[in-house]
Backbone as CSV, one residue per row, in Angstrom:
resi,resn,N_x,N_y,N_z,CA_x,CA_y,CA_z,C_x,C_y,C_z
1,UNK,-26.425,-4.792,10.022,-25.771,-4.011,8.996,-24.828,-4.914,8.203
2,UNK,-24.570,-4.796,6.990,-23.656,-5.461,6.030,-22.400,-5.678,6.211
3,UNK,-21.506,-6.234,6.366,-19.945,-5.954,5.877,-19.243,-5.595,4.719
4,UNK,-19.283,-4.231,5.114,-18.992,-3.223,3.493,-17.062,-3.508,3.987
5,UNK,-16.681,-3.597,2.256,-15.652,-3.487,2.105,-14.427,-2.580,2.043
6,UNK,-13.677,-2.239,2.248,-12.628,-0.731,2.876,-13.040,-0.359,1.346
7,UNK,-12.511,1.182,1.319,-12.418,2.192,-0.158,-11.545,2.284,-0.569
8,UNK,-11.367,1.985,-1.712,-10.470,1.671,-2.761,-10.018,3.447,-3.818
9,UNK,-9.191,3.213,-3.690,-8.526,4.359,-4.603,-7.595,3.709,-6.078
10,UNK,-8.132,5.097,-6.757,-7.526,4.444,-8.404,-6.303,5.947,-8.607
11,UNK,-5.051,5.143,-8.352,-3.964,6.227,-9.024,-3.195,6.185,-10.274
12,UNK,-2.506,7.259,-10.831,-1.842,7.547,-11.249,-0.090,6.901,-11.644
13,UNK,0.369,6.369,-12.112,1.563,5.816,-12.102,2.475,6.762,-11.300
14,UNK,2.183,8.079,-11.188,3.280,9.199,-10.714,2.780,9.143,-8.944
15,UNK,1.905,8.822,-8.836,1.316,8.533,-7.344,2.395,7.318,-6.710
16,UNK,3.345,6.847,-7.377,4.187,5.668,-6.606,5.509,6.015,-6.601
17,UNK,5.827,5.764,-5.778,7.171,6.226,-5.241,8.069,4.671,-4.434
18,UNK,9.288,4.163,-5.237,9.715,2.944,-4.821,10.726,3.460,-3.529
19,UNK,10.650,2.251,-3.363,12.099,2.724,-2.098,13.369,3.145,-2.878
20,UNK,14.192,4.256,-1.611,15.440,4.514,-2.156,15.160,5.927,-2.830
21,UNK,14.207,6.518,-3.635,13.537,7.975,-3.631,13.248,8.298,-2.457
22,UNK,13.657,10.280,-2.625,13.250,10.672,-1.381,11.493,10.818,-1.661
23,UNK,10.615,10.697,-0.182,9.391,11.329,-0.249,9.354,13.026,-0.429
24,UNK,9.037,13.793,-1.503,9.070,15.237,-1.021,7.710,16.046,-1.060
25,UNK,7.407,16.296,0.726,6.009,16.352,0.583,5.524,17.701,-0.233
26,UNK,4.804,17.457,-0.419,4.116,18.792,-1.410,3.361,20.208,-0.359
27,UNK,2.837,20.935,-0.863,2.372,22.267,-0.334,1.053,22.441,-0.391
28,UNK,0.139,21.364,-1.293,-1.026,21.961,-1.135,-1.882,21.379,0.246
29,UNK,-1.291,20.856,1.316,-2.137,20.938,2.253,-1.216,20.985,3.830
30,UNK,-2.474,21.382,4.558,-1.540,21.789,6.487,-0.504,20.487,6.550
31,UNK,-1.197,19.160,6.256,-0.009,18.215,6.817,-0.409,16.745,5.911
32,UNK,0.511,15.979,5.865,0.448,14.659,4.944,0.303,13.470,6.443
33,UNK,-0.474,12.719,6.303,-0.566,11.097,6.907,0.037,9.412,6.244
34,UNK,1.007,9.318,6.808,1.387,8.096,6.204,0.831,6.862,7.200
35,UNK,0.076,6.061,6.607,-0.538,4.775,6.829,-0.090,3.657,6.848
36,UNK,0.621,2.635,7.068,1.207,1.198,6.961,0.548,0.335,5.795
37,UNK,1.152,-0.182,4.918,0.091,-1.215,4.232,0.811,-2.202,3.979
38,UNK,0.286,-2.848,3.071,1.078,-4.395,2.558,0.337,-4.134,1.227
39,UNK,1.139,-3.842,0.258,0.874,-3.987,-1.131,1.259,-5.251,-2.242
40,UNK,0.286,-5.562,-2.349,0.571,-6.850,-3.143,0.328,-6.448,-5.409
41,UNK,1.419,-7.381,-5.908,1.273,-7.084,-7.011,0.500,-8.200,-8.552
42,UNK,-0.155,-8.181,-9.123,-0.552,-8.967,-9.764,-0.042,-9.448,-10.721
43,UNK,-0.269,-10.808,-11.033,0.988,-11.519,-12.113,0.139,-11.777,-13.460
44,UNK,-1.406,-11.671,-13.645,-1.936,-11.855,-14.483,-3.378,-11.392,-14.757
45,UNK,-3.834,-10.880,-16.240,-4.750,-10.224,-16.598,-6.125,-10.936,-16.342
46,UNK,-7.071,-10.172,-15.492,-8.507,-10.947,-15.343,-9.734,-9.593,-14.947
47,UNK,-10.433,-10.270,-15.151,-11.885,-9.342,-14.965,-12.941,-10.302,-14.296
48,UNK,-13.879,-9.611,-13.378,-14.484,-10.873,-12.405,-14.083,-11.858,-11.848
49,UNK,-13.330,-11.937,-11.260,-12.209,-13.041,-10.960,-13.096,-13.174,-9.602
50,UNK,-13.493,-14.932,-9.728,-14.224,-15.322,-8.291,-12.914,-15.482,-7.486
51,UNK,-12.923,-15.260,-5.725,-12.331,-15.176,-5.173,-11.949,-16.501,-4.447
52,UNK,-12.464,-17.727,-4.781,-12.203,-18.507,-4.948,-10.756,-19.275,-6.005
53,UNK,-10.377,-18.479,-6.715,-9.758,-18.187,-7.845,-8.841,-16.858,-7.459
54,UNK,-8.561,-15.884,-6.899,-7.576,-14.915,-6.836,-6.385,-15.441,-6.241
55,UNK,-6.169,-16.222,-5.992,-4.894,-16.372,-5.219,-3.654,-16.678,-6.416
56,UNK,-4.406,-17.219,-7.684,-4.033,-17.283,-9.013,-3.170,-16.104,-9.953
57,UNK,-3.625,-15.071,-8.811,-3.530,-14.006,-10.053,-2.570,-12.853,-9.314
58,UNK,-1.667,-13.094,-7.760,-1.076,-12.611,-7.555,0.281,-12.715,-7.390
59,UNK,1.601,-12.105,-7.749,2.828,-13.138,-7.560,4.113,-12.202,-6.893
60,UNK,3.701,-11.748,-6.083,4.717,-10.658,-5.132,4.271,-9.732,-4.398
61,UNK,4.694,-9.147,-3.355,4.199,-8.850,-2.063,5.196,-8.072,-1.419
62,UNK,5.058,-6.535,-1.236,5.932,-5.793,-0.273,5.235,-5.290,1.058
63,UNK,5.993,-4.396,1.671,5.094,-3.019,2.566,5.367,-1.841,2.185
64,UNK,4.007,-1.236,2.113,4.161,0.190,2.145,3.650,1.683,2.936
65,UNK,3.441,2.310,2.500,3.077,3.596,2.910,2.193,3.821,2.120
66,UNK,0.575,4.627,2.391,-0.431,5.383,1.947,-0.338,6.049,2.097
67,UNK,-0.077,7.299,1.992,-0.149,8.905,1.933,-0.871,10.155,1.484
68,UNK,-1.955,10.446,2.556,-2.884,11.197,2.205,-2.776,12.832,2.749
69,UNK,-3.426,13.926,2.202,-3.403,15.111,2.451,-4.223,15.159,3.472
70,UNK,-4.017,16.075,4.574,-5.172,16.475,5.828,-5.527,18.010,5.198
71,UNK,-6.343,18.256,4.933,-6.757,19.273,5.052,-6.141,20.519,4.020
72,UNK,-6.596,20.039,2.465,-6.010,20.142,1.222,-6.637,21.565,1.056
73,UNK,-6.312,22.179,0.106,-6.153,23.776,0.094,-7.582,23.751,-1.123
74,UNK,-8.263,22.739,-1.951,-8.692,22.961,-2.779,-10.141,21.757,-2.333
75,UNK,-11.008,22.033,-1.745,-12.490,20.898,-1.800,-12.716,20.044,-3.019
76,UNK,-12.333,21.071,-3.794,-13.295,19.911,-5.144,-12.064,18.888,-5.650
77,UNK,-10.485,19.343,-5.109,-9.656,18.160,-5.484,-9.605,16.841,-4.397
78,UNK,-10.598,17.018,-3.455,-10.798,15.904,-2.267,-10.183,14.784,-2.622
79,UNK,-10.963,13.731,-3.877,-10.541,12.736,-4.242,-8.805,12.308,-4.735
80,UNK,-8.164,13.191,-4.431,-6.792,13.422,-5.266,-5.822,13.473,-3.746
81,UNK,-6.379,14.116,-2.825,-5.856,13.709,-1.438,-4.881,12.470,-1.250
82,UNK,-5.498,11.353,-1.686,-4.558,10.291,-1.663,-3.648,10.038,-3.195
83,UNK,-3.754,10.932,-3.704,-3.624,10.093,-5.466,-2.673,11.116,-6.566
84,UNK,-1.877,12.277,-5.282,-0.655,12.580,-5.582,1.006,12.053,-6.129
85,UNK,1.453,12.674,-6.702,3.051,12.197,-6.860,3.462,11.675,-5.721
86,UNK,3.495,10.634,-5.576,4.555,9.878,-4.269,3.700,9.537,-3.340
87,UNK,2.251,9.438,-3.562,1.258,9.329,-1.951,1.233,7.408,-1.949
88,UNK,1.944,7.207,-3.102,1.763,5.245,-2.621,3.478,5.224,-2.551
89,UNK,3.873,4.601,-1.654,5.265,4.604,-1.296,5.189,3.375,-0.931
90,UNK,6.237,2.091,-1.797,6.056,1.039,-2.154,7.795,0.277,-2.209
91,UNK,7.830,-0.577,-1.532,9.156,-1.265,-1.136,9.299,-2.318,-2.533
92,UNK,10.710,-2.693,-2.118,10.842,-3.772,-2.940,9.888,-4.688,-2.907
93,UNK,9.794,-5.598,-3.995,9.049,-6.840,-3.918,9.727,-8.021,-4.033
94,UNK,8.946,-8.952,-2.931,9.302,-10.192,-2.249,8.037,-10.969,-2.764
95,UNK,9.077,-12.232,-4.187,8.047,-12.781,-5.093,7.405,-14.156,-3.980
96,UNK,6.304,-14.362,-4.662,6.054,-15.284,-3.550,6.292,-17.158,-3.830
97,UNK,7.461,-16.977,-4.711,7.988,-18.084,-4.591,9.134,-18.120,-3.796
98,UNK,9.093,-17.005,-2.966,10.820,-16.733,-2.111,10.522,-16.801,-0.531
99,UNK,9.354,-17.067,-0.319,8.674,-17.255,1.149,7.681,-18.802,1.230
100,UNK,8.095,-19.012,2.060,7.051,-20.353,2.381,5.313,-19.991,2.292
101,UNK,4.992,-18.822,3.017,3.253,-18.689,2.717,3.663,-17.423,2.974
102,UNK,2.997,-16.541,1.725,3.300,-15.391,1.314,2.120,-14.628,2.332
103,UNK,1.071,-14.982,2.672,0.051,-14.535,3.557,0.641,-14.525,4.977
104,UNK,0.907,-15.373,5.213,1.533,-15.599,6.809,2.888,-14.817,6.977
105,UNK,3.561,-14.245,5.715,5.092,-14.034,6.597,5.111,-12.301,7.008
106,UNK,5.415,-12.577,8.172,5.277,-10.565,8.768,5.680,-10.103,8.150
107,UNK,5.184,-8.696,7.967,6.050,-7.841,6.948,5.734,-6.798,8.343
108,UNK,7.194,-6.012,8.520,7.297,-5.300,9.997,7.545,-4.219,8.996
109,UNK,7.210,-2.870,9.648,6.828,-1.264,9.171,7.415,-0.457,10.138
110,UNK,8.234,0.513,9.811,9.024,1.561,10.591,8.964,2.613,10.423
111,UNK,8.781,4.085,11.570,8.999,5.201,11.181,10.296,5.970,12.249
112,UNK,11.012,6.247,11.814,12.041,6.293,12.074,12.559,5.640,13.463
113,UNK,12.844,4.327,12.999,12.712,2.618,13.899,12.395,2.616,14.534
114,UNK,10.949,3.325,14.312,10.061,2.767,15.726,8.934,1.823,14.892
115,UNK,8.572,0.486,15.224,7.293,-0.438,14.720,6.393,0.022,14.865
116,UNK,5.900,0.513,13.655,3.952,1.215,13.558,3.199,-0.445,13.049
117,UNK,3.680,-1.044,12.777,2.878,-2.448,12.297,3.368,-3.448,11.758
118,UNK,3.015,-4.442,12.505,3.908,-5.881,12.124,2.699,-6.602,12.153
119,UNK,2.168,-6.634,10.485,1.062,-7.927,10.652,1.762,-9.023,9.525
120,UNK,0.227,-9.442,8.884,0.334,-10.277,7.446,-0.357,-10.335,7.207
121,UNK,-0.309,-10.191,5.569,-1.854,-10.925,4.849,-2.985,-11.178,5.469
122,UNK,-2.825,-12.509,6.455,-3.871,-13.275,6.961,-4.595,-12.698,7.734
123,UNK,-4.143,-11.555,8.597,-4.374,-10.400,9.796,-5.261,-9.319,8.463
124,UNK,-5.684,-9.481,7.712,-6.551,-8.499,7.114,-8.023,-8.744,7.846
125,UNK,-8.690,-7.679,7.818,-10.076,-7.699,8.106,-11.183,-8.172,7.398
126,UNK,-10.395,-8.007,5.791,-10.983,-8.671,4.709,-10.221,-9.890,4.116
127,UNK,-9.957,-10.845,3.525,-9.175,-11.141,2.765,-8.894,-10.869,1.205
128,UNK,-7.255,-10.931,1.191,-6.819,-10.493,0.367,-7.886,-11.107,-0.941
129,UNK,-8.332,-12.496,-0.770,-9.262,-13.035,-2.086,-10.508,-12.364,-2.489
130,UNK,-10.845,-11.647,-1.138,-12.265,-11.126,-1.393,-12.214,-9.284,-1.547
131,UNK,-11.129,-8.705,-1.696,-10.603,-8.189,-2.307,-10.115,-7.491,-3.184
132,UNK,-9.389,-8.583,-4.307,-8.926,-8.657,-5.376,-10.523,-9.032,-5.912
133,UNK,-10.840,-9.565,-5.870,-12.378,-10.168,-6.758,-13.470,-8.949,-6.976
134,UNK,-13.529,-8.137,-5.812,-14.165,-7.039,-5.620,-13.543,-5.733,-6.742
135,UNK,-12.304,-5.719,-6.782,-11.823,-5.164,-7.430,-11.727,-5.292,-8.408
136,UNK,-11.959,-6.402,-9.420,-12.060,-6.670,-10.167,-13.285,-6.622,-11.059
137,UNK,-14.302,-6.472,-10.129,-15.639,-6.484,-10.885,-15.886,-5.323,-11.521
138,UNK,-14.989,-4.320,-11.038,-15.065,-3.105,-11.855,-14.027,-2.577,-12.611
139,UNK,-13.543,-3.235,-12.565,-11.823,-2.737,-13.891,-11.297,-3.963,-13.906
140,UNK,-10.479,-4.356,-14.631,-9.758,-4.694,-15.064,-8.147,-5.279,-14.438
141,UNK,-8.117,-6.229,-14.334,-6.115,-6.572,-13.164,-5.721,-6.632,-14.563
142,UNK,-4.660,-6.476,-14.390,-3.446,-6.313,-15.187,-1.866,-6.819,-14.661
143,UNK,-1.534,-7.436,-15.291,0.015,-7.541,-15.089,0.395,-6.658,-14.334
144,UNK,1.153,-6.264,-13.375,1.865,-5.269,-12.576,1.471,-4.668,-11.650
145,UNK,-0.196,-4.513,-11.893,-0.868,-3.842,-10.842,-0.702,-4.028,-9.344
146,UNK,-0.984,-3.070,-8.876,-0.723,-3.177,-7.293,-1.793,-2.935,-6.809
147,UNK,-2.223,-3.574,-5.558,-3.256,-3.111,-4.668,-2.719,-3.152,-3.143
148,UNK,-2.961,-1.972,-2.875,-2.391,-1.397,-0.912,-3.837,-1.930,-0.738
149,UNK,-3.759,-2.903,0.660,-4.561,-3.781,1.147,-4.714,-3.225,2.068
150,UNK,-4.755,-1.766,2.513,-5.217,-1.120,3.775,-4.394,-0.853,4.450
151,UNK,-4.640,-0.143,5.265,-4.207,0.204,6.771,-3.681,-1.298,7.854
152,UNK,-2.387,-1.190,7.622,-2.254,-2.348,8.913,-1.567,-1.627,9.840
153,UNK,-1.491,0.007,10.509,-1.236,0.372,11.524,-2.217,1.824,11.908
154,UNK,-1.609,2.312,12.538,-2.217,3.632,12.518,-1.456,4.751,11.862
155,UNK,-1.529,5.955,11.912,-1.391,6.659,11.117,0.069,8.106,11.464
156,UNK,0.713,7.841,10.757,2.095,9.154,11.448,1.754,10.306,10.447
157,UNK,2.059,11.930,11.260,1.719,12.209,10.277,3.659,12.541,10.010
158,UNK,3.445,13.063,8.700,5.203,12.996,8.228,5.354,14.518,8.613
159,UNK,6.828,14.682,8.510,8.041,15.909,8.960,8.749,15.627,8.455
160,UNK,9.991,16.443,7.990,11.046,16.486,6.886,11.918,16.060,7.821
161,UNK,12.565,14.859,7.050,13.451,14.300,8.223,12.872,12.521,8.817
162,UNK,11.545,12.617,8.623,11.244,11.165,8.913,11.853,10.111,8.047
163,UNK,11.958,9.471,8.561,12.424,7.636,7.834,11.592,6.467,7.963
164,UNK,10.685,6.091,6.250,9.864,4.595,6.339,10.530,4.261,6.109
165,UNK,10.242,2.970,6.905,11.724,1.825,6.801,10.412,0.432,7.159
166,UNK,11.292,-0.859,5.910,10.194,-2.065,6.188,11.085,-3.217,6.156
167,UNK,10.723,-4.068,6.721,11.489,-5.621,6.497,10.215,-6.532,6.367
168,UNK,10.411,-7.633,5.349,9.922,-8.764,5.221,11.006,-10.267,5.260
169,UNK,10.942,-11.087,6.624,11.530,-11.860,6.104,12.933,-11.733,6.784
170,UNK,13.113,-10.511,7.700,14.139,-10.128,7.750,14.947,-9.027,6.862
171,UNK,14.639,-9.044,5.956,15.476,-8.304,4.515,14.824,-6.720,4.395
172,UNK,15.529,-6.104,4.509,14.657,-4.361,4.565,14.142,-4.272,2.750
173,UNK,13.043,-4.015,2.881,12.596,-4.067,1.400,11.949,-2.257,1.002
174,UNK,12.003,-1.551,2.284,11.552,-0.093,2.414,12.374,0.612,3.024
175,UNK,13.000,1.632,2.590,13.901,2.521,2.942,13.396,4.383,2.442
176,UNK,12.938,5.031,3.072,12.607,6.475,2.258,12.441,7.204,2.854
177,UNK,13.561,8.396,3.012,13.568,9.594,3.639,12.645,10.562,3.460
178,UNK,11.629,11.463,4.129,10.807,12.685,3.942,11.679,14.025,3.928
179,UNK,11.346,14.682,2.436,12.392,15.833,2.632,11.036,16.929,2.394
180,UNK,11.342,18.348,2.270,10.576,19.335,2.161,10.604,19.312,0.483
């Protein structure tokens, strides 16, 4: 069998939520899942970008949260599950001229201080180059863009009252309370 690449989701600018906003989960479904990621941001415009070549085109690096609906009140809005107000929950960014190897440095993930995932970059299943290149073959990078590079823990689901909390580096770059 092939090595198919994880599924990619296309959001909304209102789908991101920085640290320091509260998360406030919404109503249209039984319960929300927050996921661990490492979101990286792009520093420059390309299309087909061989992956040989992506490492070019990225220039900062946080952790975050994915946030998807379980069991949404509406079938045909399935695809929107992840691609709500606030379902990408996204820390400061740590440029990667401020770390020695922006791939290698842990970025540690908290839910209310307990460690759901302490990887890096390099700990992807895919790499980040092959990736970005993939992603690219069908739209467009852009200045600013972000891509959540997956799942690097397992999955909490949220309660009003939880706390993501992230450090890279030492330095907390994710801070965000869950309210109702």
């Amino acid at each position: 069998m092939e090595d198919m690449l994880p599924q990619t989701y296309l959001m909304a600018d209102s789908s991101i939520l920085y640290s320091g906003r509260p998360l406030f989960v919404p109503d249209f479904a039984r319960e929300f899942v927050a996921r661990p990621t490492i979101v990286v941001r792009t520093g420059r415009l390309g299309k087909c970008i061989a992956a040989k070549f992506a490492h070019r085109y990225w220039d900062a690096f946080t952790a975050g949260f994915a946030v998807e609906a379980c069991g949404s009140d509406a079938e045909m809005l399935h695809g929107l599950d992840r691609a709500f107000d606030g379902s990408a929950v996204v820390g400061d960014w740590v440029g990667s001229d401020s770390v020695a190897d922006m791939l290698h440095e842990p970025v540690e993930v908290m839910v209310n201080d307990t460690i759901v995932s302490d990887h890096c970059l390099a700990d992807m299943c895919h790499p980040l180059e092959e990736l970005l290149s993939a992603v690219s073959t069908r739209c467009s990078i852009k200045m600013g863009d972000m891509l959540l590079t997956g799942d690097t823990g397992g999955s909490h689901v949220l309660k009003p009252g939880d706390r993501l909390t992230a450090r890279i580096a030492g330095q907390v770059v994710l801070d965000v309370k869950v309210k109702l």
